[in-house]
C-alpha positions in Angstrom: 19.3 80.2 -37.9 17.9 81.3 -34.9 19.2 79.4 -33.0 22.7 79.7 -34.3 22.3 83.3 -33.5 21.3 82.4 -30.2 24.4 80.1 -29.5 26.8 82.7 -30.8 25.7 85.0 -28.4 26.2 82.5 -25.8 29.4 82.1 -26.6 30.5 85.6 -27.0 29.3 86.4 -23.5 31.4 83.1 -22.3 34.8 84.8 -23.9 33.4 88.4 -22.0 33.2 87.3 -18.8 36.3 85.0 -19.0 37.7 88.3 -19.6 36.1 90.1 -16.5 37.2 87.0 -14.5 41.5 87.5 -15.8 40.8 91.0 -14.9 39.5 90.5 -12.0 42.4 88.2 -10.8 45.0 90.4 -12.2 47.5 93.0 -10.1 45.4 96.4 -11.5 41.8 94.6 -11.1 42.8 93.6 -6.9 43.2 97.4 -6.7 40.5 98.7 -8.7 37.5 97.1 -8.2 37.9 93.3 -9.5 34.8 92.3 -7.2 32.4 94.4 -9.1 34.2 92.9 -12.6 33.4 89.0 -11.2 30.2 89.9 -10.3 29.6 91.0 -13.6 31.4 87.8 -15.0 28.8 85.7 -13.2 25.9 87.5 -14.3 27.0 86.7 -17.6 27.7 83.2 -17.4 24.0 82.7 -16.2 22.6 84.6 -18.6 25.1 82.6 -21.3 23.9 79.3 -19.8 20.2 80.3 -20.3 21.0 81.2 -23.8 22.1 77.7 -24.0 18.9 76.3 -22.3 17.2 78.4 -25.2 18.7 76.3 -27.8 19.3 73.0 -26.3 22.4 72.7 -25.3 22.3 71.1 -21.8 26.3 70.0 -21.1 27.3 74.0 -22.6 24.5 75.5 -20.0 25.5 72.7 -17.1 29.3 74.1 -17.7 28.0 77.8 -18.0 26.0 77.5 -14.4 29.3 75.9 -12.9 31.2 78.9 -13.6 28.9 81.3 -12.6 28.5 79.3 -9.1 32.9 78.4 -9.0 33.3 82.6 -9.2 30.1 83.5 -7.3 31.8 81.6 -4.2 35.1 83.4 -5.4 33.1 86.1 -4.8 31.6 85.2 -1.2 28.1 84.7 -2.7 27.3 81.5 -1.2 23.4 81.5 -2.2 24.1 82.6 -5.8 26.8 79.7 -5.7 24.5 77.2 -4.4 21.3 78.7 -6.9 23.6 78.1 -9.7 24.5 74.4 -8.7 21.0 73.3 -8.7 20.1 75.1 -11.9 23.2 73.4 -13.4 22.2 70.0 -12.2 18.6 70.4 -14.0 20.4 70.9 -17.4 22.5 67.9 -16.6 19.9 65.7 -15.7 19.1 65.9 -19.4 22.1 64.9 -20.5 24.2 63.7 -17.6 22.7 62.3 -13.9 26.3 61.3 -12.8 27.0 65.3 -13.0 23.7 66.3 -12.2 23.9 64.6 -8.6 27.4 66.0 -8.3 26.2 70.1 -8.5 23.3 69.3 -6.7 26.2 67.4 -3.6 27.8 70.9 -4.3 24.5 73.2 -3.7 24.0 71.1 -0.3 27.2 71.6 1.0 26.7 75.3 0.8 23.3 74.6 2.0 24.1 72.7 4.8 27.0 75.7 5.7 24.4 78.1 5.5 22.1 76.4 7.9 19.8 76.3 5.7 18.9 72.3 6.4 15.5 72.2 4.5 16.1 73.0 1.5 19.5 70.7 1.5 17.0 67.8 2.4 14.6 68.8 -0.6 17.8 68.4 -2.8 18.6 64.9 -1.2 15.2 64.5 -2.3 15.9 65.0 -6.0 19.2 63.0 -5.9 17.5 60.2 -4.2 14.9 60.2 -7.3 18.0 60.4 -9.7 19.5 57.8 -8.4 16.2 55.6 -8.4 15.1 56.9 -11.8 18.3 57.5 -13.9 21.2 55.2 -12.1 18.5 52.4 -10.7 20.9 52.4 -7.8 18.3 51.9 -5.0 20.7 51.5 -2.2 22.3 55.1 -3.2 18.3 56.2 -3.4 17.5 55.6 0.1 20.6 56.7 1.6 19.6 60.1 0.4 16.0 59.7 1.4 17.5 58.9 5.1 19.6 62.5 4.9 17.0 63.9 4.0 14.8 62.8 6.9 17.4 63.4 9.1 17.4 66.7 8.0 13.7 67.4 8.0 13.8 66.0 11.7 16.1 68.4 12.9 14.1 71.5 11.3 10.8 69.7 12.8 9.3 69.1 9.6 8.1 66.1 11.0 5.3 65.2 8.3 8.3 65.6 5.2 10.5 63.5 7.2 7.9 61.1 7.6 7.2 61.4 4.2 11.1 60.3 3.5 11.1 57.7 6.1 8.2 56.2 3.7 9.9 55.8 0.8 12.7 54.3 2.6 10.3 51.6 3.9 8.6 51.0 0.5 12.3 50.3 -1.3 13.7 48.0 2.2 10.0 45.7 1.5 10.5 45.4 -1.9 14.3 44.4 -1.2 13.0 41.8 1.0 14.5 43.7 4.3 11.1 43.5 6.0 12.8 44.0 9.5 14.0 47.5 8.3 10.4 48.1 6.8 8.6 47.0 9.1 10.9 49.2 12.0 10.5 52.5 9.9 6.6 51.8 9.2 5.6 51.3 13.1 7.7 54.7 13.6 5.7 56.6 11.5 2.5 55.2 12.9 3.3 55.9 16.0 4.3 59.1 15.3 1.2 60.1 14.0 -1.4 58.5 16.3 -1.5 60.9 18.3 -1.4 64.0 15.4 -5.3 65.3 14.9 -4.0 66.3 11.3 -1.6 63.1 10.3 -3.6 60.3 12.5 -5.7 58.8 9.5 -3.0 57.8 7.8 -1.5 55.7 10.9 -3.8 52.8 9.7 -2.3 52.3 6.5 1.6 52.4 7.8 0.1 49.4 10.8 -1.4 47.8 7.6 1.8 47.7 5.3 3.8 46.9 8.8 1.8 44.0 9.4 1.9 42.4 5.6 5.6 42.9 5.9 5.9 41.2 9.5 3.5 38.1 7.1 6.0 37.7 4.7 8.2 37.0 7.2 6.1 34.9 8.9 2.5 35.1 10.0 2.8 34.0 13.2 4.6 36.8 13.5 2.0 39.3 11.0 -0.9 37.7 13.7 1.0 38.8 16.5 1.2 42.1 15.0 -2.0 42.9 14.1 -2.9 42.3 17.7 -0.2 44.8 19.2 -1.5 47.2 16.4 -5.3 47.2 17.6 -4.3 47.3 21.3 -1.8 50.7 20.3 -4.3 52.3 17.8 -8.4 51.2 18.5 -9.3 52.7 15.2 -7.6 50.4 13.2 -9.7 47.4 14.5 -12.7 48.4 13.0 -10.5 49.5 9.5 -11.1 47.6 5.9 -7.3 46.7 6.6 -7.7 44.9 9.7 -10.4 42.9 8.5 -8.4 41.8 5.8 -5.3 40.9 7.8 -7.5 38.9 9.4 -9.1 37.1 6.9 -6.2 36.8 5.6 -4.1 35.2 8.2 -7.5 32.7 8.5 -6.8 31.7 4.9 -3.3 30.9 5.6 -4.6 28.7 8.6 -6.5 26.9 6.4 -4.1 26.6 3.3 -6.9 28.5 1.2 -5.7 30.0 -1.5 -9.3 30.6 -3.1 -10.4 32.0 0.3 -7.1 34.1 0.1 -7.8 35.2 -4.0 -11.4 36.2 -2.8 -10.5 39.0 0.4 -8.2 40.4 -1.8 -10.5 41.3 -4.8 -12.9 42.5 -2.4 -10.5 44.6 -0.8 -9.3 45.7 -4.2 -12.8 46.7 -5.7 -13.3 49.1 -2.7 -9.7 50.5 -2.7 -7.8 50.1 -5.5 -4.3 48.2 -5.0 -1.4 49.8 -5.8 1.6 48.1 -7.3 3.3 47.7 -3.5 0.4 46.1 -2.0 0.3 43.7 -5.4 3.7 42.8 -5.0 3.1 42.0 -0.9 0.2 40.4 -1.8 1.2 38.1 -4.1 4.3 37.0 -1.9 2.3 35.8 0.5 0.0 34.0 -1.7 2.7 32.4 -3.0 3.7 31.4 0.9 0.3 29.6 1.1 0.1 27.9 -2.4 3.8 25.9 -1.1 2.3 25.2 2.0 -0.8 23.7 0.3 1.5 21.7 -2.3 3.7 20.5 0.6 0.2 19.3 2.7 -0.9 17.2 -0.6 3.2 15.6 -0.9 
């Protein structure tokens, strides 16, 4: 019953302000104070949309936030516009990720107008997880995580933008575009080698570089391992390194077991996570053809 109650209200305050709003854009409300009377039709949309939240509702409080935000920029309010957008795309994303990406596109236009570059790129951010989570379009995913980079960059928010650039090299070596992984890893790296507070991670982006440049071929992963310990000393000496190297000796010798072994060593130190499995195993698989092909 409650909750009937609760929607009732809702409603009634929907049919109020649609009221304030006719008003508002009528020939007596231009000439006495139909501003003040669409302000107060936004307010209660929002308050009608979070009376919808209340109960559940997602699509009537989505709808409810879009109003408020449509009459808000009516009204010149760009931040309570763009505010409204995002909180309308978090009730969609319930119900509706197609027309939760759209607000949020919305709120970053406004964003983006206002200058206000970071917190458009922390909403590409959320569309790019959307996308990966809701739509499983990956392509659309890192498209977004690029913007949002881009946009980082430009505020020098260097570590987020890093942090973007990341998650686009992750998706292109999981895709198989190593080159593009492998590009976007050594630019983080280098990026940070030189960065007292973001240096210690430089090893691990060289690491995933170098298994990528393997997959591709290990000539090629050998090469880079070299370049990698001439640009950044540390890393010679890291639990990475040795295993690239033992690694790329198994693969000389076509031994699998050899290969098996490094890798559970590795793994009982520092856990693998499911990107370093996946690499992993690709180039086992690389070895174990090689070694069938040397017995044909």
């Amino acid at each position: 019953m409650e909750a009937e109650s609760k929607e009732r209200e809702a409603m009634q305050l929907m049919a109020e302000a649609e009221k304030k709003v006719k008003y508002s854009q009528s020939f007596f409300g231009a000439l006495f104070g139909g501003s003040s009377k669409l302000e107060e039709a936004c307010e209660m949309y929002t308050r009608a949309a979070n009376m919808f939240k209340m109960v559940k509702n997602w699509n009537a409080a989505g709808n409810a936030f879009c109003k408020a935000a449509r009459f808000h920029m009516q009204a010149q309010n760009k931040h309570d516009a763009a505010s409204n957008y995002v909180d309308a795309s978090s009730t969609f994303k319930k119900t509706d990720p197609h027309e939760a990406i759209n607000c949020l596109a919305t709120a970053i236009e406004i964003f983006t107008d206002m200058g206000r570059f970071t917190i458009a790129a922390k909403h590409h951010i959320t569309i790019a997880e959307i996308c990966e989570a809701e739509l499983m379009d990956v392509d659309k995913a890192v498209a977004h995580y690029e913007q949002a980079a881009d946009y980082y960059k430009a505020e020098e928010s260097n570590s987020l933008a890093n942090k973007c650039l990341l998650n686009v090299a992750s998706r292109a070596a999981q895709t198989e575009q190593y080159s593009k992984a492998i590009e976007l890893y050594e630019q983080v790296a280098t990026s940070c080698m030189d960065n007292d507070l973001l240096k210690f991670g430089t090893r691990e982006y060289f690491f995933k570089a170098a298994l990528c440049h393997f997959c591709m071929d290990p000539l090629n992963g050998k090469l880079a391992v070299d370049r990698y310990e001439e640009m950044f000393s540390p890393f010679s000496d890291s639990r990475e390194c040795k295993l690239l190297r033992t690694l790329l000796q198994a693969h000389e010798e076509q031994n699998t077991d050899a290969f098996t072994e490094a890798v559970k060593e590795f793994d009982s130190v520092s856990r693998l996570d499911q990107w370093l499995t996946t690499m992993l195993l690709r180039i086992k698989k690389t070895i174990e053809s090689e070694e069938e092909e040397g017995l044909c």
